[in-house]
PAVEXKOL-72975 format. One record per residue: y, x, z of N, C-alpha, C, O in turn; residue in three letters. Coordinates in steps of 0.02 Angstrom, whole numbers, plus 50000, padded with zeros to 5 digits. Atoms other than C-alpha are relative to their C-alpha. Layout:
YXZYXZYXZYXZALA ...
***
This chain:
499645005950020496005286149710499544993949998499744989350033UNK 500635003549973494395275749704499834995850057499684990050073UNK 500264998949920494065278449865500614993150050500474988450086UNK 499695004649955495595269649937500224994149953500624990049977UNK 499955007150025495585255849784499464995650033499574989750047UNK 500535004549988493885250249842500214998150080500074992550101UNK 499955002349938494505251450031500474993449988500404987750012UNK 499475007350003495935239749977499664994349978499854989350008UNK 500405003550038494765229449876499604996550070499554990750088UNK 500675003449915493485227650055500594994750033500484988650034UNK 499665001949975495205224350148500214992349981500264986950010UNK 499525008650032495965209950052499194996449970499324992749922UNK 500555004650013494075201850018499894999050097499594993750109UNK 500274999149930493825204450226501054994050025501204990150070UNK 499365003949985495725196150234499804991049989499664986450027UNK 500345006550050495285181550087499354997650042499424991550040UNK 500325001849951493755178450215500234995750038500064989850030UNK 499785000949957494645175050344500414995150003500444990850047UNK 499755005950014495785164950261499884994949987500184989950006UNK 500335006850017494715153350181499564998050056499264993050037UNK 500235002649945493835150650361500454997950032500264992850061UNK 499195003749966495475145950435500134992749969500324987649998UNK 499585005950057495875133750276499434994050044499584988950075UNK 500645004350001494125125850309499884997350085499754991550101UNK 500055002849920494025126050519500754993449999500704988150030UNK 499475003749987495855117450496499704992949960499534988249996UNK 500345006850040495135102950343499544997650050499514991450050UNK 500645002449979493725100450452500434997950057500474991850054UNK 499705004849942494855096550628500514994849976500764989950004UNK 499445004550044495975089050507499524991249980499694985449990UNK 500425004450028494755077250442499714995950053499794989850051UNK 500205003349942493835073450612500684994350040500594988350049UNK 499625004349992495365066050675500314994349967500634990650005UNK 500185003550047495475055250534499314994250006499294988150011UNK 500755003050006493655050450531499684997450060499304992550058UNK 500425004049954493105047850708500244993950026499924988750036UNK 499685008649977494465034650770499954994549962500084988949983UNK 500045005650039494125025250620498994998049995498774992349983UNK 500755000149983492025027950643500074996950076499634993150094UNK 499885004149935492625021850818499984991750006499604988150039UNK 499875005150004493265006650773499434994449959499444988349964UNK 500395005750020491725000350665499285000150029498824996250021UNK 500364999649948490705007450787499954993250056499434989950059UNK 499775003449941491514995450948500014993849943499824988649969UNK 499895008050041491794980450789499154998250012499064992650034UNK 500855000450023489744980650771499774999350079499304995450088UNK 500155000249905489534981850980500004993150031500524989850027UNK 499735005649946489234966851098500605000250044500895005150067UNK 499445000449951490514960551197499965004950038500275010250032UNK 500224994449952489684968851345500095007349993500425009550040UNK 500244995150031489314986051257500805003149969500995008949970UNK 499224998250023491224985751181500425004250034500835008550019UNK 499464999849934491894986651350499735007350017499985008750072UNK 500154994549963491195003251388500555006949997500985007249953UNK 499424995149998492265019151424499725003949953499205003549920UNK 500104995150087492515033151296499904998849957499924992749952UNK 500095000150055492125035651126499434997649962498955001449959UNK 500605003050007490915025451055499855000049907500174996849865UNK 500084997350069490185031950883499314995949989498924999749960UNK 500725001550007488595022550873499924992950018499554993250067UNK 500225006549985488465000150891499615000550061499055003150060UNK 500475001949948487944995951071499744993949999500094989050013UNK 500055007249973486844982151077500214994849931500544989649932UNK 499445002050070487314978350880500054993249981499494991249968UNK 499785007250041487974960350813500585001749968500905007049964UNK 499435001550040489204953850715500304992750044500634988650012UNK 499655006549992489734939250828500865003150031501264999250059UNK 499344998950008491364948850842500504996749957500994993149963UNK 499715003850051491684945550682500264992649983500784990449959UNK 500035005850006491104928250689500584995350033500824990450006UNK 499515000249958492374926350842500834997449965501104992049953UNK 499454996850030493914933650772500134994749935500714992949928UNK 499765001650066493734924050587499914991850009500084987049975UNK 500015010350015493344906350631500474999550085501074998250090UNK 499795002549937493664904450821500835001550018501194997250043UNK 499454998949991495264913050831500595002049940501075005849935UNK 499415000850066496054909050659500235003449929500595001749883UNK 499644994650039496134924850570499814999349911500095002649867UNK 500165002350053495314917550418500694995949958500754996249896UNK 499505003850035496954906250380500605006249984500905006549931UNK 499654991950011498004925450411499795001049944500205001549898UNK 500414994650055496814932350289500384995849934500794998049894UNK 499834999950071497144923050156500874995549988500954992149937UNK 499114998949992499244919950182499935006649972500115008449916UNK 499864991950035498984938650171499725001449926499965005749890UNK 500254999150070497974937250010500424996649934500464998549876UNK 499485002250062499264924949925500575003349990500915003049938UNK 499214994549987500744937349981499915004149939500215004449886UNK 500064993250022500014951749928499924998949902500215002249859UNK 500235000950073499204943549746500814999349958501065003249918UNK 499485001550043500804934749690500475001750002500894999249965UNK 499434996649997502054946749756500035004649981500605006749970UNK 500274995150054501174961149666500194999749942500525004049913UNK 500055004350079501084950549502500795001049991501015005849960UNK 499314997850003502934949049518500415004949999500925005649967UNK 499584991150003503414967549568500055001149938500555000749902UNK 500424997650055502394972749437500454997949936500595002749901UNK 499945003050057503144961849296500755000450000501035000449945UNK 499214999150020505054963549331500095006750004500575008149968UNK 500034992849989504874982649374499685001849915499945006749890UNK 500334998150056503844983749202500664998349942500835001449891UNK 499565001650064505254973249117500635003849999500965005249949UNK 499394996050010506624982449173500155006149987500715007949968UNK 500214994250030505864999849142500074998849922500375003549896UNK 499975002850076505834992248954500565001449966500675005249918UNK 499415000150016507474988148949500375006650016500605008749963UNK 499784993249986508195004949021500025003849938500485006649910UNK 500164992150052507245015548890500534995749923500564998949870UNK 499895001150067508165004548749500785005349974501235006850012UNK 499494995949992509425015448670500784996649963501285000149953UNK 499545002150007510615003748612500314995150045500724990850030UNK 499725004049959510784996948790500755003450022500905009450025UNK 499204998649997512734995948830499885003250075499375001850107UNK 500044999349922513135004649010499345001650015499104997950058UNK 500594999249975511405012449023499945004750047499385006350065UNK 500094994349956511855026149142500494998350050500685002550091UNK 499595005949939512965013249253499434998150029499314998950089UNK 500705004449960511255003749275499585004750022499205002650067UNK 500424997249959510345017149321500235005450048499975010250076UNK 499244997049932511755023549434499874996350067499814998150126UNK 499875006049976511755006149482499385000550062499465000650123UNK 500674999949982509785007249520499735005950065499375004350112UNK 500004996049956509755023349618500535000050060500355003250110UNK 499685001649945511075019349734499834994550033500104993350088UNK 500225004849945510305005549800499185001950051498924999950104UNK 500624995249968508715016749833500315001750066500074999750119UNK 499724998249942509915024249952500154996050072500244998650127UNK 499855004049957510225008250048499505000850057498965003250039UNK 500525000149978509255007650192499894992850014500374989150015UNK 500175005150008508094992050212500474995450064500704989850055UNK 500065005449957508564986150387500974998350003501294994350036UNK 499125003250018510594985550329499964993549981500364989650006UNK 500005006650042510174970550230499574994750033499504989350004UNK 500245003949945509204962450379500404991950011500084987049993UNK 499595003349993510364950550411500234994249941500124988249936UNK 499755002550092511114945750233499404996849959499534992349919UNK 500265002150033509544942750168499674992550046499354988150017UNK 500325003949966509034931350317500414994549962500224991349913UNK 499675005350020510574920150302500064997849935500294992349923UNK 500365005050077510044917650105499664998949997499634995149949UNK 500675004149968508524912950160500204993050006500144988349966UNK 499905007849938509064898550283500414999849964500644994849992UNK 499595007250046510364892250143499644997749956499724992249930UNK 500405002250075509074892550007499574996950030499144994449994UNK 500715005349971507874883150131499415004250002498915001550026UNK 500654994449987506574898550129499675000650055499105002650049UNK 500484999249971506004898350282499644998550025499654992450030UNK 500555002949985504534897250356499454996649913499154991549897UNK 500465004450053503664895450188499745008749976500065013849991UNK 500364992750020502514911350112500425001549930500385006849899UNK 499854997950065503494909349959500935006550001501205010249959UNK 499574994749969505034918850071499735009149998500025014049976UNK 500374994049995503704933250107499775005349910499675011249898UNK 500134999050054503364933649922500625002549960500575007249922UNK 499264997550041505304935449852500025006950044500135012050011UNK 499724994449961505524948649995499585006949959498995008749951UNK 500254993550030505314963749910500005001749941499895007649929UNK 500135003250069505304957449727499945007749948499555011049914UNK 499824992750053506284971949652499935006850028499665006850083UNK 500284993649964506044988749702500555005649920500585003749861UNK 499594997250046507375004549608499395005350003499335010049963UNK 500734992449990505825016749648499504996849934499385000649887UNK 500275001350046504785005049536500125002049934499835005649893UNK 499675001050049505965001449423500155007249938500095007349877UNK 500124993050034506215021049378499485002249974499425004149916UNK 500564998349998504755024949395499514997049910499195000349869UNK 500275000350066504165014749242500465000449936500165000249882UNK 499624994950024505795020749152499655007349969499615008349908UNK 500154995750013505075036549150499395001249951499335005449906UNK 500505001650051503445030149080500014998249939499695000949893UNK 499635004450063504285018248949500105006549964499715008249920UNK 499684995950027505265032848907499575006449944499785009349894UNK 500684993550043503565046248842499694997149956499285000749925UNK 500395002850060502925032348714500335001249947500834997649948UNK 499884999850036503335038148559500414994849974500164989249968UNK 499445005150041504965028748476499774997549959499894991649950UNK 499935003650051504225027248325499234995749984498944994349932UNK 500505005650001502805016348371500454992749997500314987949963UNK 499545005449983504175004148422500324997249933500434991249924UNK 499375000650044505245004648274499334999049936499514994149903UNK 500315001850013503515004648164499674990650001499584985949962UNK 500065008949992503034988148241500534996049973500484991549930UNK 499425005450006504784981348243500154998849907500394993849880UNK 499874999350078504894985648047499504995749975499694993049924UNK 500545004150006503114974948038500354993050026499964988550010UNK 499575006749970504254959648114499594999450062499334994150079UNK 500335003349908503464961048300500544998750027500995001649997UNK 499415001549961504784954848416500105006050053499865011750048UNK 500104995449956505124963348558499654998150082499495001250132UNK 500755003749941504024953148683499535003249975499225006750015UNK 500864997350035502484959248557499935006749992499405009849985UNK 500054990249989503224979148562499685001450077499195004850094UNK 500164998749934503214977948744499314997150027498965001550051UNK 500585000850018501704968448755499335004249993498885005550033UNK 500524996850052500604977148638500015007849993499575010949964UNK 499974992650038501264995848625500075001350081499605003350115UNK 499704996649932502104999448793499764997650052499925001150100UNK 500185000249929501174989748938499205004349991499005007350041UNK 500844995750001499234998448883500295006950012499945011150041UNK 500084992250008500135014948864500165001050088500025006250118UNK 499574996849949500975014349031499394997750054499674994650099UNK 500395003349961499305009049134499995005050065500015002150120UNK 499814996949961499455023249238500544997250054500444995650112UNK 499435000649945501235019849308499944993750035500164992950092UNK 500045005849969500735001849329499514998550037499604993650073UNK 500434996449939499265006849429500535002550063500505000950123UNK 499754995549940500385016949528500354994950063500354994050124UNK 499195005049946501835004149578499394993750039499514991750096UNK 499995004549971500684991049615499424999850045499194994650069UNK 500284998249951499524999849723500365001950077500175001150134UNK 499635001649965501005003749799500234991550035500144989250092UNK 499915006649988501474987249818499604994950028499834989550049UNK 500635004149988499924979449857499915002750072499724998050107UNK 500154996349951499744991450013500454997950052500284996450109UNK 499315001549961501564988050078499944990750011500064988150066UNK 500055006949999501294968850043499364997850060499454993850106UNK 500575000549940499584969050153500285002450046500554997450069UNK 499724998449933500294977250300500644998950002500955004150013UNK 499455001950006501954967550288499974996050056499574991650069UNK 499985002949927502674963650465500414998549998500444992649983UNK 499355002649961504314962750510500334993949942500734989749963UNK 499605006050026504844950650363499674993750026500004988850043UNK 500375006549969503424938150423500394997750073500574991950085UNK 499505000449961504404941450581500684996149997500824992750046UNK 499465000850014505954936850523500084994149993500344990150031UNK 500155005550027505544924550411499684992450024499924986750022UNK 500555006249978504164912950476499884998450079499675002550120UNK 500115001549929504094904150639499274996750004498884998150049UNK 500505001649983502704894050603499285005549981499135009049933UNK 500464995850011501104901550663499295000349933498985005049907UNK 500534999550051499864894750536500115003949923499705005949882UNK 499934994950066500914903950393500035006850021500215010349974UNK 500234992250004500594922650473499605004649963499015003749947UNK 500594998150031499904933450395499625006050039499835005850097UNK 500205000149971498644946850450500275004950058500015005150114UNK 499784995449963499594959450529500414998450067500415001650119UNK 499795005849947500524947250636499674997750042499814999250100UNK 500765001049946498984940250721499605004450026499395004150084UNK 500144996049970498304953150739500355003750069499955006350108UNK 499504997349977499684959650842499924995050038499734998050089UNK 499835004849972499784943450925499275000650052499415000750112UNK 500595000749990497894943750975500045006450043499975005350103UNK 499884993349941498154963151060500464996950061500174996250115UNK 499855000649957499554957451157499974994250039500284993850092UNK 500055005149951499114941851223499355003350032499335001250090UNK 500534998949976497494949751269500355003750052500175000750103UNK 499614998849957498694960351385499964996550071499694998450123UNK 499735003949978499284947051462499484993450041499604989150083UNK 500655005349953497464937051510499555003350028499385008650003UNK 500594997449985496204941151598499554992750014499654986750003UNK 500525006750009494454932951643499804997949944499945000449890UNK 500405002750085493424922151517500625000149931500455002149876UNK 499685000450067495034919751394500055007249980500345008649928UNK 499694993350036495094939051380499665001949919499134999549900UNK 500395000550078494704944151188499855007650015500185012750025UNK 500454990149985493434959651213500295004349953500685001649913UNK 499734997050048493874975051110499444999649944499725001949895UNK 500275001550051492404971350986500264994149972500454996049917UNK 499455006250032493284955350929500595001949968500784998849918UNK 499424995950014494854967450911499915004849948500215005149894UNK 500394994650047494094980050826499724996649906499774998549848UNK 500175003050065493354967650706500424998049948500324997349887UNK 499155002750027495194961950666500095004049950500135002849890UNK 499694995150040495654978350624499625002249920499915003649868UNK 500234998450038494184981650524500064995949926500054997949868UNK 500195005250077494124965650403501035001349975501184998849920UNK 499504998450026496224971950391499855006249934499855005849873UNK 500264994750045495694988650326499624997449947499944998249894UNK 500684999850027494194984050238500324999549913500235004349875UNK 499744998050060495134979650070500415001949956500545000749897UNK 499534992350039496224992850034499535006050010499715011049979UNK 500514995949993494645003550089499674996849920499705001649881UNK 500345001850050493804995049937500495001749918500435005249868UNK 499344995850064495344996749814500215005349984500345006349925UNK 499784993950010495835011349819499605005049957499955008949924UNK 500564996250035494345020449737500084999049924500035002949877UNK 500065003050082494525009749584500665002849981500655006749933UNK 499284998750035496405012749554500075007450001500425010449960UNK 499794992449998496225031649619500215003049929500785005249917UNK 499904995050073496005039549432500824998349978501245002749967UNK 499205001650019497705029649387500465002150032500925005550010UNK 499324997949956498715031249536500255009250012500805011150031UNK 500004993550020498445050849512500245003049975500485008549989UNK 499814999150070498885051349364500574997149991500904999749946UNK 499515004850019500165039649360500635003550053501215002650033UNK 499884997049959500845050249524500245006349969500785009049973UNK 499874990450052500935067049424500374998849951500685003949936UNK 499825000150064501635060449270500814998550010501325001549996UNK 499345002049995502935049349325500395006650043500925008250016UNK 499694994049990503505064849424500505005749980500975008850006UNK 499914994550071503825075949284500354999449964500715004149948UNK 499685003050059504585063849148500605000650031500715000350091UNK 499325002149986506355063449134500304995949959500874994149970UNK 
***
């Protein structure tokens, strides 16, 4: 009896082997594809013109500068993109953030009238899909005079029912009788929400507006929509604009792929920087809101 526990014992450690070399050969091709096209790209950003242009995979600066960069952020505009995309993203965040926070508030109150209408209300519009309302939201645009202005790019998106739950659920795990403590101290209910319920919920508000911040930086098709004039693009737009006109020229106006490359990189570069900091929250804030009901 021994005899064929320990064989089973060899078997399923000689299996468990095998498996965890599988898990690990797959993470590892998993990962390389991930890692080299993007080691590609700051590879060919860092490359001379000349050196850019070369065939295959280029993991290593040929010939290294930065007048790609230099190119790309003064000569061909992307500096005025950059920061359109930085006022989008800042003050359309700020806003998610703050009506998604207030209306999570209001949800959890329990003497709100119709509170399971509104969040009836709230989840059925989750269901909508975005590009139905294409249209509808244009022509309130162009009556309200919106377009062509960043402050269009900035309403687009405002509210969110994913948010909105989402800090519902958070609201909802702070102890009642911190609330009703304060409120018995005469805090209002600006100074409950405030003071008790936006520190506790830092997590979820990590979450949404990393979300938000991510979706707002790589925000295309409303700039599309919205904005004709080119100096209000932001960067994802030019960028885009800058690939395919390059298409379309050849000779001295062509824009090398180190110039291109550089685009992409100073796109990436800070949500590559953010993300690290918010990770512990958005984690956390990811798992929790999950869970709560």
């Amino acid at each position: 009896m021994s005899q064929s526990q320990d064989s089973a014992r060899m078997h399923k450690t000689i299996g468990d082997r095998i498996y965890q070399a599988g898990v690990i050969i797959f993470l590892v091709v998993a990962m390389s594809l991930m890692i080299i096209p993007f080691w590609n790209v700051v590879a060919v950003a860092f490359s001379s013109a000349i050196g850019s242009m070369s065939s295959g995979i280029i993991l290593w600066p040929r010939d290294f500068t930065v007048n790609g960069f230099e190119i790309i952020w003064k000569n061909l505009g992307l500096e005025r993109a950059f920061m359109n995309s930085v006022i989008v993203t800042f003050f359309g965040t700020i806003a998610h953030v703050l009506l998604a926070c207030l209306a999570g508030y209001v949800l959890i109150q329990k003497d709100l009238p119709g509170k399971r209408l509104l969040v009836g209300f709230i989840l059925a519009t989750m269901a909508i899909p975005g590009e139905l309302i294409i249209i509808p939201l244009f022509v309130v645009y162009k009556s309200l005079g919106l377009l062509d202005s960043l402050f269009a790019l900035i309403l687009s998106g405002m509210v969110s029912g994913f948010s909105i739950l989402l800090m519902r659920n958070f609201f909802s795990g702070v102890p009642f009788d911190l609330a009703e403590s304060a409120r018995i101290d005469g805090a209002s209910d600006f100074r409950i929400f405030a003071s008790i319920y936006m520190p506790l919920a830092k997590a979820g508000i990590a979450t949404i507006a990393l979300f938000e911040m991510v979706g707002r930086w790589n925000m295309f098709l409303p700039v599309i929509l919205y904005i004709n004039d080119s100096s209000k693009y932001t960067l994802q737009v030019v960028l885009r604009s800058l690939v395919t006109e390059n298409q379309g020229n050849s000779g001295t106006s062509m824009i090398t792929p180190n110039v291109q490359m550089a685009g992409i990189l100073i796109a990436v570069l800070p949500l590559l920087l953010l993300y690290p900091i918010m990770q512990r929250y958005f984690v956390k804030g990811i798992s929790l809101g999950a869970v709560k009901e």
